[in-house]
C-alpha positions in Angstrom: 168.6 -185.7 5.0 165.3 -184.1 5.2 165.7 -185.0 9.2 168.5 -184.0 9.5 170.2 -180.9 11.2 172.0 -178.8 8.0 174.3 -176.1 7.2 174.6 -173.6 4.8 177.5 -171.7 3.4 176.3 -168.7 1.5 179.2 -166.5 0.1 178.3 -163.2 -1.7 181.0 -160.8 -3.3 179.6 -156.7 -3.0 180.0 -154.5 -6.1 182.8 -151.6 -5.3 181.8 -149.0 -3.5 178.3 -151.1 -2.3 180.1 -152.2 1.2 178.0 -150.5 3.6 174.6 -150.4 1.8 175.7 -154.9 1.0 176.0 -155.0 4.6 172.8 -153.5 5.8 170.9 -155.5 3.8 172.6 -158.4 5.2 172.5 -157.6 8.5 168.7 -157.1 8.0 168.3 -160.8 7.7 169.6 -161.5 11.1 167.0 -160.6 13.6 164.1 -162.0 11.2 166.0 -165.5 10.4 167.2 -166.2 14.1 164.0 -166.0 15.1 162.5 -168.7 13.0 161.6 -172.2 14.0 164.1 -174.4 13.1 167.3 -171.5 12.7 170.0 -173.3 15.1 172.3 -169.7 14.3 173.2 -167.4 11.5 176.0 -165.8 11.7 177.2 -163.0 9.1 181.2 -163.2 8.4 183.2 -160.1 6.4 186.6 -161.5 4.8 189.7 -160.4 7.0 191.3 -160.1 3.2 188.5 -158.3 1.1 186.3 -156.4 2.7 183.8 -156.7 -0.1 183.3 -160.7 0.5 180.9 -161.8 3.2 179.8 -165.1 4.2 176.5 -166.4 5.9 177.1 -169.0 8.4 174.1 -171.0 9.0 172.5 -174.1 10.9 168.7 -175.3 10.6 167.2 -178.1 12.5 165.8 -179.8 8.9 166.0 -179.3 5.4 162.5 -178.5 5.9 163.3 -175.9 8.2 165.7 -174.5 5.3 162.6 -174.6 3.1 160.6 -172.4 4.9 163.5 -170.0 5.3 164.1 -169.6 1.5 160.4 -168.4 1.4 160.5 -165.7 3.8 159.6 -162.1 2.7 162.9 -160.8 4.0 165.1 -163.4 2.3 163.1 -162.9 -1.1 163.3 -159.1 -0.6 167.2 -159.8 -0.2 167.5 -161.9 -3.2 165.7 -159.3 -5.3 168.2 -156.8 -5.0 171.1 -159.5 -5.8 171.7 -157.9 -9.2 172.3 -154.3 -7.6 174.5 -155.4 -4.7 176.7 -158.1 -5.5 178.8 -158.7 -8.4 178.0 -161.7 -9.2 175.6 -164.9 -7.9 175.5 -165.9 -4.5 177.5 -169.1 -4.0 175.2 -171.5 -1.7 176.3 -174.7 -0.4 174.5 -177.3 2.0 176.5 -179.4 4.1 176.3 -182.0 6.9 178.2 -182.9 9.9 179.8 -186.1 9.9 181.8 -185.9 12.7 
């Protein structure tokens, strides 16, 4: 799989009343994380239902790709303020196409 092209589902839920300031910090990690080798997109989703759920739509070239993502100041800076924004862990899943 490390050759392989992979995606990511990353769903966070926002503490009430944390909307806006939850979605500026996502929407930080756009510009940064399209522009790095290996990011096929990255698209940020906000629930039709709930407007405190989002979802992180992502592709990478590689795993490896992936790897160097999950090291990058502004994903680290993001994932430090986890505990302030979101009410309770981020739900990541990696997944492949098979058809």
């Amino acid at each position: 799989m490390a050759d392989e092209k992979v995606t990511v589902v990353a769903r966070f839920k926002v503490k009430p009343g944390l909307e806006g300031k939850a979605k500026q910090a996502l929407l930080d990690c756009l510009a940064p994380t399209r522009s790095e080798a290996g990011c096929i997109n990255y698209d940020l989703h906000q629930s039709v239902d709930d407007e405190r759920s989002f979802m992180i739509h992502e592709n990478w070239a590689s795993k490896q790709a992936l790897e160097v993502h999950l090291q990058t100041p502004h994903l680290k800076a993001l994932l430090q303020r986890a505990d302030e924004l979101f009410s309770g862990p981020v739900d990541i899943s990696l997944w492949r196409t098979i058809s």
